[in-house]
mmCIF file of the N, C-alpha and C atoms, coordinates in Angstrom:
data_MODEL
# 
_entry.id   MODEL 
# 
loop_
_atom_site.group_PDB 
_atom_site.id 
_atom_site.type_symbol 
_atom_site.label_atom_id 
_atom_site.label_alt_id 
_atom_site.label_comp_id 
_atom_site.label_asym_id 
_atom_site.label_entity_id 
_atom_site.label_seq_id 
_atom_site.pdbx_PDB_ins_code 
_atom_site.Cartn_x 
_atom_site.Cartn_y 
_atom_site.Cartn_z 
_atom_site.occupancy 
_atom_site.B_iso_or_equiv 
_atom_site.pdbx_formal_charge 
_atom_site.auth_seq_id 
_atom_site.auth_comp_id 
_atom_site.auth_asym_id 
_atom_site.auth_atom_id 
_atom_site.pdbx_PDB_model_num 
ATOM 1   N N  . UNK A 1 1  ? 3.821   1.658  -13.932 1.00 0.00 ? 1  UNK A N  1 
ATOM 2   C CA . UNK A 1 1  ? 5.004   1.812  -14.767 1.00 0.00 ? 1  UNK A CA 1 
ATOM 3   C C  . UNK A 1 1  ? 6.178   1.019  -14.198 1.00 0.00 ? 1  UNK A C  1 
ATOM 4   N N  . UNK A 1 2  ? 6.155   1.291  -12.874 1.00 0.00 ? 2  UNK A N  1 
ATOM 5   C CA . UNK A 1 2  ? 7.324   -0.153 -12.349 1.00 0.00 ? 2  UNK A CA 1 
ATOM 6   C C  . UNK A 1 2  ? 7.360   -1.026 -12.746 1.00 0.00 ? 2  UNK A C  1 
ATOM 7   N N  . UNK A 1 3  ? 6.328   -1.417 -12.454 1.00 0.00 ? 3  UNK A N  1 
ATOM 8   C CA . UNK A 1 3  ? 5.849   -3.130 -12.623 1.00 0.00 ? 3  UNK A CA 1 
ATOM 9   C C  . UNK A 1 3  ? 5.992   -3.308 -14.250 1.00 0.00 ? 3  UNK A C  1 
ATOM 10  N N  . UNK A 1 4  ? 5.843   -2.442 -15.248 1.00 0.00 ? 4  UNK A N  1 
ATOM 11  C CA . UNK A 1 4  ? 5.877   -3.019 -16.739 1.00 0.00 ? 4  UNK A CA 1 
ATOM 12  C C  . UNK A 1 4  ? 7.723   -2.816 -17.079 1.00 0.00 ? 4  UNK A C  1 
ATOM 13  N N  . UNK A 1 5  ? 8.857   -2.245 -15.686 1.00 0.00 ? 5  UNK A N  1 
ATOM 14  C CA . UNK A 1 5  ? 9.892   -2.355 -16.195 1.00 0.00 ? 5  UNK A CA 1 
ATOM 15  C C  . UNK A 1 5  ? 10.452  -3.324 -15.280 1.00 0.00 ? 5  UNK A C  1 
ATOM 16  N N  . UNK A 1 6  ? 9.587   -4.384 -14.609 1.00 0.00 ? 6  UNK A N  1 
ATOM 17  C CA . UNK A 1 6  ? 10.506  -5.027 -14.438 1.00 0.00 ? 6  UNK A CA 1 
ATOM 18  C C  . UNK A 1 6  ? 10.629  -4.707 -12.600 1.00 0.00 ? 6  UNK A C  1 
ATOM 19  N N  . UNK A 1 7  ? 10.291  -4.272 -12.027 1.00 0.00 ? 7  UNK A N  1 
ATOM 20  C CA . UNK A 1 7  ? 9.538   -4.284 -10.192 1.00 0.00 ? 7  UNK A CA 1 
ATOM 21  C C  . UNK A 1 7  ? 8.803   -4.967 -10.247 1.00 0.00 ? 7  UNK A C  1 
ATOM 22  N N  . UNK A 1 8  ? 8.894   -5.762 -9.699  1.00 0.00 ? 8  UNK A N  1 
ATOM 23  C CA . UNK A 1 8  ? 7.310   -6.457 -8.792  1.00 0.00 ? 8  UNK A CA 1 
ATOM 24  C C  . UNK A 1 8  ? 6.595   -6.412 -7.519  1.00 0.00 ? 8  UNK A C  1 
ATOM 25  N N  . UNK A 1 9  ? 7.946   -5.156 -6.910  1.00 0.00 ? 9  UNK A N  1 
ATOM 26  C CA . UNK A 1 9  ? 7.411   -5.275 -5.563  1.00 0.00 ? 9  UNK A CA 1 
ATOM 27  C C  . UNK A 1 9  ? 6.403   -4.099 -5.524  1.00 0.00 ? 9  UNK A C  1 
ATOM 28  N N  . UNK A 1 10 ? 5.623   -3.175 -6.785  1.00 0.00 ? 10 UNK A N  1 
ATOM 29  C CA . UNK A 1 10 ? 4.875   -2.820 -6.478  1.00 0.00 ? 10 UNK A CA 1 
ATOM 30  C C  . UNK A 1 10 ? 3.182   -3.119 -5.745  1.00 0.00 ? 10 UNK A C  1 
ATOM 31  N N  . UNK A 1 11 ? 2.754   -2.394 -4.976  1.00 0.00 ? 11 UNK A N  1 
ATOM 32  C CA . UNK A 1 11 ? 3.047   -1.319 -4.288  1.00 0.00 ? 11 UNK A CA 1 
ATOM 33  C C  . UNK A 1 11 ? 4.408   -1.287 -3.409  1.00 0.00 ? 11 UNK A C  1 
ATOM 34  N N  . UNK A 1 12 ? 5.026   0.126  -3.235  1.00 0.00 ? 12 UNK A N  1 
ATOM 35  C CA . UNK A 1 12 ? 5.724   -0.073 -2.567  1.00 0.00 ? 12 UNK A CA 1 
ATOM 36  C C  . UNK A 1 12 ? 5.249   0.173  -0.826  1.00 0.00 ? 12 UNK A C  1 
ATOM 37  N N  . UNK A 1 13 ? 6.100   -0.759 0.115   1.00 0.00 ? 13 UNK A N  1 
ATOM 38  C CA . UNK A 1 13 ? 5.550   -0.822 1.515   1.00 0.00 ? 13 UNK A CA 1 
ATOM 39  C C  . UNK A 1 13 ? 6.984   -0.391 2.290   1.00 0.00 ? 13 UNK A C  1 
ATOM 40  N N  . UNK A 1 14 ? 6.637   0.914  2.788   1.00 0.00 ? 14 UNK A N  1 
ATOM 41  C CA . UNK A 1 14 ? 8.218   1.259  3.853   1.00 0.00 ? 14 UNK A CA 1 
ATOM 42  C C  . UNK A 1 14 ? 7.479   1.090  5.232   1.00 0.00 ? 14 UNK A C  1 
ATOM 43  N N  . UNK A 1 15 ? 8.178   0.664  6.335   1.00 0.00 ? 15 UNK A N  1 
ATOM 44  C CA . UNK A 1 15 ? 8.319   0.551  7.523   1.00 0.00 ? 15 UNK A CA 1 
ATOM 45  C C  . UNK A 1 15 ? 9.089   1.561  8.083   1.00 0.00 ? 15 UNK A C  1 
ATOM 46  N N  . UNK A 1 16 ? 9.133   1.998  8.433   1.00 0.00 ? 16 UNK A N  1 
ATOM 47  C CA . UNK A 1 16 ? 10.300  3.162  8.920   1.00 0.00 ? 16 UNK A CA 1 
ATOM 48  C C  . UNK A 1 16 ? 10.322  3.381  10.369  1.00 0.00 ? 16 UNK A C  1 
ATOM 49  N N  . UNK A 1 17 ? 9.589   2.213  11.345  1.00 0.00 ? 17 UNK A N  1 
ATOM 50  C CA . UNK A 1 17 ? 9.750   2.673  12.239  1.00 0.00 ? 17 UNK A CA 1 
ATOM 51  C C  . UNK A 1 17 ? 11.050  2.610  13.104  1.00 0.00 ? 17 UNK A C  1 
ATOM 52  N N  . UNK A 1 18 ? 12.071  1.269  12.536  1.00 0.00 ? 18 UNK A N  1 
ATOM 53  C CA . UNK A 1 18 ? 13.271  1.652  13.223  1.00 0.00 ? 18 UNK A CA 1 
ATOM 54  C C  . UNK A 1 18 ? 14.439  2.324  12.567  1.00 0.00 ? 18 UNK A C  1 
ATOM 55  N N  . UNK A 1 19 ? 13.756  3.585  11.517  1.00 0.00 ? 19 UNK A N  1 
ATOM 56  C CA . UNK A 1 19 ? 14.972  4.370  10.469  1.00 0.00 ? 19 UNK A CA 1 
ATOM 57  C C  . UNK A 1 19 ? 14.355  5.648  11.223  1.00 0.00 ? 19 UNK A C  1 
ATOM 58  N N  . UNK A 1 20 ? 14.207  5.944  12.441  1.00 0.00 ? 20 UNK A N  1 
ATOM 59  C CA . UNK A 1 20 ? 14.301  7.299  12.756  1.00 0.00 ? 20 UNK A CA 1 
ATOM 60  C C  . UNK A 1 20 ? 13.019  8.132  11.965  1.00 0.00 ? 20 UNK A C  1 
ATOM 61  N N  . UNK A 1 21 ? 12.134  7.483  11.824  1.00 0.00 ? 21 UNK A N  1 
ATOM 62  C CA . UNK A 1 21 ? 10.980  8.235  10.921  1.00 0.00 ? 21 UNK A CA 1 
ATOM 63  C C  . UNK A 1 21 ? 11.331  8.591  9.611   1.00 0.00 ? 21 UNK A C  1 
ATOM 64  N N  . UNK A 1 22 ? 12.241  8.871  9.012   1.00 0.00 ? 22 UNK A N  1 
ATOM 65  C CA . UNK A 1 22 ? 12.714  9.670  8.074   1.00 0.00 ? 22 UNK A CA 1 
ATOM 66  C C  . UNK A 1 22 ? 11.709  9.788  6.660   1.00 0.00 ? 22 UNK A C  1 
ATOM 67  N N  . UNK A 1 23 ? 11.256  8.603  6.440   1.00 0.00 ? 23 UNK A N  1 
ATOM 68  C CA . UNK A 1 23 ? 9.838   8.507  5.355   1.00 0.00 ? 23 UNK A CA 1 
ATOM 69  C C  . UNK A 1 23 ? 9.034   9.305  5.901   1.00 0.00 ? 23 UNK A C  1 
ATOM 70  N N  . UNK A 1 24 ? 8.064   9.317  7.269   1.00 0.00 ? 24 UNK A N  1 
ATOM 71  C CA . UNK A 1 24 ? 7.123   9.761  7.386   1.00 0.00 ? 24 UNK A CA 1 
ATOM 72  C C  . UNK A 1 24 ? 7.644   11.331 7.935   1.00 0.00 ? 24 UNK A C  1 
ATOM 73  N N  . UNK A 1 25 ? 8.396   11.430 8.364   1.00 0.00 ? 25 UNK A N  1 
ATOM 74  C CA . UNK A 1 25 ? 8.887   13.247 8.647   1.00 0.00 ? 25 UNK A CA 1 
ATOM 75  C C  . UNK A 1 25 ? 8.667   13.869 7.200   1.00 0.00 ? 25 UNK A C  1 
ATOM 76  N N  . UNK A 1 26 ? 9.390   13.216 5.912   1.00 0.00 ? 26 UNK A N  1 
ATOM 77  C CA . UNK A 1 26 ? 9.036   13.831 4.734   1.00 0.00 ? 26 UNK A CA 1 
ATOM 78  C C  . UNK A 1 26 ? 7.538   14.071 4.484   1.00 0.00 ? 26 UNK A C  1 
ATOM 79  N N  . UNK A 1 27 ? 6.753   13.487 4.907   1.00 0.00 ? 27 UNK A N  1 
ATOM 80  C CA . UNK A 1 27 ? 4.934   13.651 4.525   1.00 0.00 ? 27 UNK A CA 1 
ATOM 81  C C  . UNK A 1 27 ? 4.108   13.891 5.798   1.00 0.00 ? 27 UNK A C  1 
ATOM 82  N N  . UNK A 1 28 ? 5.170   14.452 6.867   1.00 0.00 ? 28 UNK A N  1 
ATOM 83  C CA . UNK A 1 28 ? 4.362   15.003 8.015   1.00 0.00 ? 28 UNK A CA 1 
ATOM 84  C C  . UNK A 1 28 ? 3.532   14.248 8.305   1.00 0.00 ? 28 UNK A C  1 
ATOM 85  N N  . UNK A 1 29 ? 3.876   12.666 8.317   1.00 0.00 ? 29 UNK A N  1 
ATOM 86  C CA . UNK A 1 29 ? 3.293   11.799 8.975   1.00 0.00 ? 29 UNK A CA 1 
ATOM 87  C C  . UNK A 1 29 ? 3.125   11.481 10.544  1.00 0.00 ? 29 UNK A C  1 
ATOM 88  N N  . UNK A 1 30 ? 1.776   11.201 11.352  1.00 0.00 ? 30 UNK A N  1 
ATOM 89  C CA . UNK A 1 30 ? 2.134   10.484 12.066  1.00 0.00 ? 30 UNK A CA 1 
ATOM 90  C C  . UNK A 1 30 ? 2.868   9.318  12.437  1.00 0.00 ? 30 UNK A C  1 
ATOM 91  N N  . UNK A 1 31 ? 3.015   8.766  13.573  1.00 0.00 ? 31 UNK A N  1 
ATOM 92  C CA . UNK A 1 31 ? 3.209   7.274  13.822  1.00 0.00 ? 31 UNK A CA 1 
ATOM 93  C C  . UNK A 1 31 ? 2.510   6.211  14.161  1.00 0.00 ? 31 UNK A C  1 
ATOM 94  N N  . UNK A 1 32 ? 1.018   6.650  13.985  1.00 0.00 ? 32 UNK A N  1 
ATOM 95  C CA . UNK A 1 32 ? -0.154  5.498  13.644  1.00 0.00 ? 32 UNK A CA 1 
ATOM 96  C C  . UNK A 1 32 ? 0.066   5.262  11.979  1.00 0.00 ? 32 UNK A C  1 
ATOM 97  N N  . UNK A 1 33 ? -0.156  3.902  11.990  1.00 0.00 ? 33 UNK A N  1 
ATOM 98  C CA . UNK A 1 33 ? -0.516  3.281  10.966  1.00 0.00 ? 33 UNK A CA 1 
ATOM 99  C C  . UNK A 1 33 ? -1.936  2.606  10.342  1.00 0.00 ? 33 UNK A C  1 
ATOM 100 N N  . UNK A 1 34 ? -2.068  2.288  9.368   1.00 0.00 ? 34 UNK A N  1 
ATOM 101 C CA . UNK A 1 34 ? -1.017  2.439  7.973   1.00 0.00 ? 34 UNK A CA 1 
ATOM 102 C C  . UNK A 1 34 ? -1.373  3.966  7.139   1.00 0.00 ? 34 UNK A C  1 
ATOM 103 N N  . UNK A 1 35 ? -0.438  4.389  6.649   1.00 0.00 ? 35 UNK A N  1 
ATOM 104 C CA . UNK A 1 35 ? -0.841  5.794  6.029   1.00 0.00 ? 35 UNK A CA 1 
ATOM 105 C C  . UNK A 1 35 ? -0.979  5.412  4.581   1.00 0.00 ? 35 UNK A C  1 
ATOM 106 N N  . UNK A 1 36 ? -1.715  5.512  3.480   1.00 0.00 ? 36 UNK A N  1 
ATOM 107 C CA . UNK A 1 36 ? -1.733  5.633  2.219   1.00 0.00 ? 36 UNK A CA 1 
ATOM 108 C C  . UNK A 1 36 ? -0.931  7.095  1.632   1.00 0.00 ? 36 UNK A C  1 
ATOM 109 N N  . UNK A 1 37 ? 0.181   6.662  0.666   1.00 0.00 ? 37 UNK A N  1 
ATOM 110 C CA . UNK A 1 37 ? 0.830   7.567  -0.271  1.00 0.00 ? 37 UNK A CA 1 
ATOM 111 C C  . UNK A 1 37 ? 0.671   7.544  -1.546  1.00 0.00 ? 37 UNK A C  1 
ATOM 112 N N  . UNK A 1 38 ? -0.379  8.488  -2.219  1.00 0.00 ? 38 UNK A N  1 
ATOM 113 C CA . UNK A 1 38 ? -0.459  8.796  -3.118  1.00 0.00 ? 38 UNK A CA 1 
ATOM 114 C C  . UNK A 1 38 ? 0.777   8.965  -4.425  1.00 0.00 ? 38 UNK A C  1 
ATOM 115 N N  . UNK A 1 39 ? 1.694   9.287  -4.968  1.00 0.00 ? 39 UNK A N  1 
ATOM 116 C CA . UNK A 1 39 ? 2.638   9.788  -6.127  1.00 0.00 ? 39 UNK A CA 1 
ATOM 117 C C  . UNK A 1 39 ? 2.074   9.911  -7.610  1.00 0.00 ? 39 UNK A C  1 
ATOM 118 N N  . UNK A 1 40 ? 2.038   10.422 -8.061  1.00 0.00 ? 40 UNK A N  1 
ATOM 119 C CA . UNK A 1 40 ? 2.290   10.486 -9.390  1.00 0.00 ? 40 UNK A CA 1 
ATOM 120 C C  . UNK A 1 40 ? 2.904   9.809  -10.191 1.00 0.00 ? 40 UNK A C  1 
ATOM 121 N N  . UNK A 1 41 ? 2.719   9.664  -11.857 1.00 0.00 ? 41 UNK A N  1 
ATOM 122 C CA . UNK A 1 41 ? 3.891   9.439  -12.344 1.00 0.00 ? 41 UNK A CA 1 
ATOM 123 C C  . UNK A 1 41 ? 4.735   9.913  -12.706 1.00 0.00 ? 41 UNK A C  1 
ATOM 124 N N  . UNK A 1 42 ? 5.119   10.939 -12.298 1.00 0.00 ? 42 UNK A N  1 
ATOM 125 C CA . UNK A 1 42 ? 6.471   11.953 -12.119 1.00 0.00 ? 42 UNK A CA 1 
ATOM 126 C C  . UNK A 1 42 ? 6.714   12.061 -10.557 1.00 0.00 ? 42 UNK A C  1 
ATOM 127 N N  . UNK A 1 43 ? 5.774   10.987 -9.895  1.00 0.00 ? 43 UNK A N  1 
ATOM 128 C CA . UNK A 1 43 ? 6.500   11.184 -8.521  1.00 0.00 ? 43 UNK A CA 1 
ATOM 129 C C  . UNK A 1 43 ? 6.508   12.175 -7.494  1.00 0.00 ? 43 UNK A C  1 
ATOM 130 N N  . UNK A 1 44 ? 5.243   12.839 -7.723  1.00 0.00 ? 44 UNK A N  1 
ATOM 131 C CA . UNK A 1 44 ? 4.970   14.201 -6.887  1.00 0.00 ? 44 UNK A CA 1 
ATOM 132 C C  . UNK A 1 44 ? 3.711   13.743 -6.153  1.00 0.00 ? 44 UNK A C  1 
ATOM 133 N N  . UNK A 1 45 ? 3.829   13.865 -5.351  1.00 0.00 ? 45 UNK A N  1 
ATOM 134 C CA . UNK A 1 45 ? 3.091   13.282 -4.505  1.00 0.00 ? 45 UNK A CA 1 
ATOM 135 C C  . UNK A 1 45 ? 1.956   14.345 -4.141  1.00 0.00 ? 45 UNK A C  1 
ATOM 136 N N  . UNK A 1 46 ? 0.660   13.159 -4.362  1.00 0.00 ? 46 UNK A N  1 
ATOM 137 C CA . UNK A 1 46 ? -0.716  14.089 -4.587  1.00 0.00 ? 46 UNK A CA 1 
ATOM 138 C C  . UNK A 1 46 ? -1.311  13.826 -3.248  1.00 0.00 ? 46 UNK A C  1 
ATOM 139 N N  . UNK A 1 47 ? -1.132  12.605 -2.432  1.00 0.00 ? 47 UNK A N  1 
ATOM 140 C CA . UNK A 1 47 ? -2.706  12.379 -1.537  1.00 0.00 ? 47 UNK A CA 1 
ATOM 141 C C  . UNK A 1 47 ? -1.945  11.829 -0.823  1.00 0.00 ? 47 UNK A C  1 
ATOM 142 N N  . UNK A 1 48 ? -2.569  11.544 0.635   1.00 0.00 ? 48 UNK A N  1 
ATOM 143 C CA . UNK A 1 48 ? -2.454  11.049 1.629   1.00 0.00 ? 48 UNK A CA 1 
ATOM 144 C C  . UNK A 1 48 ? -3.759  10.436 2.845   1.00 0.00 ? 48 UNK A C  1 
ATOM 145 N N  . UNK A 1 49 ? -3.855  9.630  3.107   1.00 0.00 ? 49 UNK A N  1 
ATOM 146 C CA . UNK A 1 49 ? -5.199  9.089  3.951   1.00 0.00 ? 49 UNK A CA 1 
ATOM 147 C C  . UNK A 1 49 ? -4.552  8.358  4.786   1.00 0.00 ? 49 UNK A C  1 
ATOM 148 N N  . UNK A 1 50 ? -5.251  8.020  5.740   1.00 0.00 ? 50 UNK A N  1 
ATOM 149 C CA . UNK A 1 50 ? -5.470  6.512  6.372   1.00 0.00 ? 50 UNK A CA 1 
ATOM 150 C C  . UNK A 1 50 ? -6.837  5.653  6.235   1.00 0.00 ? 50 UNK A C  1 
ATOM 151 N N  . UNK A 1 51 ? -7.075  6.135  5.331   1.00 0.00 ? 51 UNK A N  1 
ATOM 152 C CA . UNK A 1 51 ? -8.794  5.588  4.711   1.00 0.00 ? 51 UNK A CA 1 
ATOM 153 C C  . UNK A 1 51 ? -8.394  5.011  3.462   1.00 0.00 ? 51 UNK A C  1 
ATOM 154 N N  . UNK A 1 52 ? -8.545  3.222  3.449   1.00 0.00 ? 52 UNK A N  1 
ATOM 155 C CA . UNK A 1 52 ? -8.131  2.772  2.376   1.00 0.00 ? 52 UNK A CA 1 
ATOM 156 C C  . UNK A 1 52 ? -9.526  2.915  1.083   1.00 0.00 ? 52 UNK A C  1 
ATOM 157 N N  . UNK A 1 53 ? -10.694 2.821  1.498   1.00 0.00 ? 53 UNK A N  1 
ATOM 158 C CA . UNK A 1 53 ? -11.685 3.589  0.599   1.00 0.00 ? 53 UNK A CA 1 
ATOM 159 C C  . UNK A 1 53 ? -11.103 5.341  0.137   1.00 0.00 ? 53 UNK A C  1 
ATOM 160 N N  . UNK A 1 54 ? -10.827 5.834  0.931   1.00 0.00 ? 54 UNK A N  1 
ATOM 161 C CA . UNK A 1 54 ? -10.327 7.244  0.102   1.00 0.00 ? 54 UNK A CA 1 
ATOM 162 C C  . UNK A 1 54 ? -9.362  7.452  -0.647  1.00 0.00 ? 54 UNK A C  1 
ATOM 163 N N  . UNK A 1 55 ? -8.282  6.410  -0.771  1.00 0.00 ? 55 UNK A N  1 
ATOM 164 C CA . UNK A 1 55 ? -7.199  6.345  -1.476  1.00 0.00 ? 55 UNK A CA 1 
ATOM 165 C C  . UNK A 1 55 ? -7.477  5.385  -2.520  1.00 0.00 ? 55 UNK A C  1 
ATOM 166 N N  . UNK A 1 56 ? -8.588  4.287  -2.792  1.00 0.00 ? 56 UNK A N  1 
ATOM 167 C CA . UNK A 1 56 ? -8.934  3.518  -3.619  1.00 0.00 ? 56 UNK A CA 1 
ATOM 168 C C  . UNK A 1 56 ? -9.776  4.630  -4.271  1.00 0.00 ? 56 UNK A C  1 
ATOM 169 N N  . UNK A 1 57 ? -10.449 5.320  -3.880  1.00 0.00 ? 57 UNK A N  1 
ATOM 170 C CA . UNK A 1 57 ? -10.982 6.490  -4.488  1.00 0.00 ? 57 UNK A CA 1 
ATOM 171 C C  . UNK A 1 57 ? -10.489 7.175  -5.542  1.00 0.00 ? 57 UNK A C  1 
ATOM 172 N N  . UNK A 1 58 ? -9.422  7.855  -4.334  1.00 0.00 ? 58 UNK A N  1 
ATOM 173 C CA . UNK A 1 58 ? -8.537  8.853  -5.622  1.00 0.00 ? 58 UNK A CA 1 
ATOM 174 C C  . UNK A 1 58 ? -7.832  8.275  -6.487  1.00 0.00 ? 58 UNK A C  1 
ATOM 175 N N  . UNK A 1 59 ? -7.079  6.815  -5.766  1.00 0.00 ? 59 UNK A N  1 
ATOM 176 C CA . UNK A 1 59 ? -6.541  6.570  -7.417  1.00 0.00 ? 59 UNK A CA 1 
ATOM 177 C C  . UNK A 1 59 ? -7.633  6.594  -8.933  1.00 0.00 ? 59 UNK A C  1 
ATOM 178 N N  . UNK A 1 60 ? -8.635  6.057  -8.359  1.00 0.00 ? 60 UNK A N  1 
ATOM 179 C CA . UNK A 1 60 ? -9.610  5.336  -9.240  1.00 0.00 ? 60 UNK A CA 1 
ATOM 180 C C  . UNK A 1 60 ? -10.023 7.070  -10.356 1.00 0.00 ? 60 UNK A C  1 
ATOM 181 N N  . UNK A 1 61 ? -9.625  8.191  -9.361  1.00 0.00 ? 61 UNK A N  1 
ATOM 182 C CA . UNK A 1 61 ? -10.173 9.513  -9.811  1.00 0.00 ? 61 UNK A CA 1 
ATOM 183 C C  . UNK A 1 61 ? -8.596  10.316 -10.274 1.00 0.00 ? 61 UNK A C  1 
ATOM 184 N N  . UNK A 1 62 ? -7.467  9.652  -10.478 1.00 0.00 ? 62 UNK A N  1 
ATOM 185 C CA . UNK A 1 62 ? -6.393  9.850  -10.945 1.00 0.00 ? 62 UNK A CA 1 
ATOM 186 C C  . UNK A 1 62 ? -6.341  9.230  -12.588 1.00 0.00 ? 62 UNK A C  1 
ATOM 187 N N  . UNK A 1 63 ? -7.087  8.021  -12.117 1.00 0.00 ? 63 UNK A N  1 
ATOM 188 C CA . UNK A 1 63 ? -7.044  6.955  -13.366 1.00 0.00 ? 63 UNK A CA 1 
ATOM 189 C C  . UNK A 1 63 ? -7.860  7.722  -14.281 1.00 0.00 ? 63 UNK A C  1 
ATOM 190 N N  . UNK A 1 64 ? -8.810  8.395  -14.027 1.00 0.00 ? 64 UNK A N  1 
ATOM 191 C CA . UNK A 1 64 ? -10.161 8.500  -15.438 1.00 0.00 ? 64 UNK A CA 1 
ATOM 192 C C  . UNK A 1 64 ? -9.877  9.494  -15.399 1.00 0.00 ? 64 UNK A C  1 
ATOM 193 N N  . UNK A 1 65 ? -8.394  10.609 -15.320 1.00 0.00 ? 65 UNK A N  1 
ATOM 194 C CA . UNK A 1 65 ? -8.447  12.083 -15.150 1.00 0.00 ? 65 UNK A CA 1 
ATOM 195 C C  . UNK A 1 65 ? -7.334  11.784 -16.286 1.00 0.00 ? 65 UNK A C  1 
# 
């Protein structure tokens, strides 16, 4: 939905390691990388991995739901 208004920088990619964690404190992230973030399209955030097969997964099982 970004991307058809006009974003292109989807996906979005945060770094946060020199903002004090503040992204990953919200999702009880570690500080190994890279973490996959799931959202919604209302933005509620469903999933989380560091398994890019498990997050290609669930989207793929978000999509046909």
């Amino acid at each position: 939905m970004w991307g058809n208004n006009g974003d292109d920088r989807v996906p979005i990619i945060v770094n946060d390691y020199n903002e004090n964690h503040t992204f990953g404190n919200w999702f009880n992230i570690t500080y190994s990388s890279p973490w996959y973030l799931i959202l919604d399209e209302n933005f509620i955030y469903q999933f989380r991995t560091q398994s890019e097969p498990e997050a290609k997964a669930f989207l793929e099982e978000m999509l046909t739901d």
